[in-house]
Steps between C-alpha positions, in 0.01 A plus 500: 500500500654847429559754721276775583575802280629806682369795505625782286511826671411807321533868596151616362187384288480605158269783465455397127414148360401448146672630206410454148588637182273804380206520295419129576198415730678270804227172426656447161892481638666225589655569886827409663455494839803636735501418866577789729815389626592444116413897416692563865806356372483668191440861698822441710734301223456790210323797686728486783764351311576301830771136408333203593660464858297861587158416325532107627578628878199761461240215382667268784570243261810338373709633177354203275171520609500887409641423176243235432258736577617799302556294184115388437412869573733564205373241296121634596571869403663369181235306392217762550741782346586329184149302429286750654338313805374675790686500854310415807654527845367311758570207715802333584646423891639843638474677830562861555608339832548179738479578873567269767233446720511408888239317692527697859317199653711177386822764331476296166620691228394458136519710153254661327431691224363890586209461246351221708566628818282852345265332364394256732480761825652575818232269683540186260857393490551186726840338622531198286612313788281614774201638369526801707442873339755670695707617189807699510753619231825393540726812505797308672534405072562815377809421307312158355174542252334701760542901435343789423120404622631303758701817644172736417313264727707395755340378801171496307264192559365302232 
């Protein structure tokens, strides 16, 4: 069985995601789709002009797996550019960041992405080993995946 795939951390959504070429109505194009952490690694490797060391330690993944990544968002733009297909963004396995959660009642600690923590609530995140709802964010991590939420909320309960 493979291994879970990581997630891909990102520094903001895209506030644009469909392009197409003009003059032709969207139903009749053909689409690539590119993954957010694809158009991510395209933002940082040629608008940032960051090596692959910088944009691979920014996505907290490893050189190989940015270049992986990076290459079939090439191959995507490419395609739509020279035979006209629409680009959709959406999808993919990215975070704009993993905090590391601590269970004040049983002190387990666990990772989890910021979107689920937001969008489930403060009152319905439960300790995976406990079951308790005593939630805390782990700020002793600061130099780990946890950082700028986790410093904006320090002390804050879940």
């Amino acid at each position: 069985m493979p291994r879970p795939v990581k997630w891909r951390k990102i520094e903001n959504l895209p506030e644009y995601r469909m392009f197409k070429p003009a003059n032709i109505p969207a139903f009749e194009l053909e689409e690539n789709i590119l993954k957010v952490e694809e158009l991510e690694a395209i933002r940082l490797r040629d608008l940032e002009g960051l090596n692959q060391t910088a944009c691979a330690e920014k996505m907290k993944i490893s050189r190989q797996t940015f270049q992986r990544i990076y290459n079939k968002a090439k191959k995507k733009v490419a395609d739509s550019l020279i035979n006209g297909k629409a680009i959709k963004v959406k999808g993919g396995n990215y975070t704009q960041n993993i905090c590391t959660l601590v269970c004040e009642e049983c002190n387990h600690k666990w990772k989890k992405r910021i979107e689920d923590i937001e969008r489930k609530g403060k009152d319905k995140i439960l300790c995976p080993e406990c079951g308790e709802h005593d939630i805390l964010c782990d700020t002793s991590n600061i130099k780990g995946y946890c950082g700028e939420r986790c410093r904006e909320r320090k002390g804050c309960k879940y």
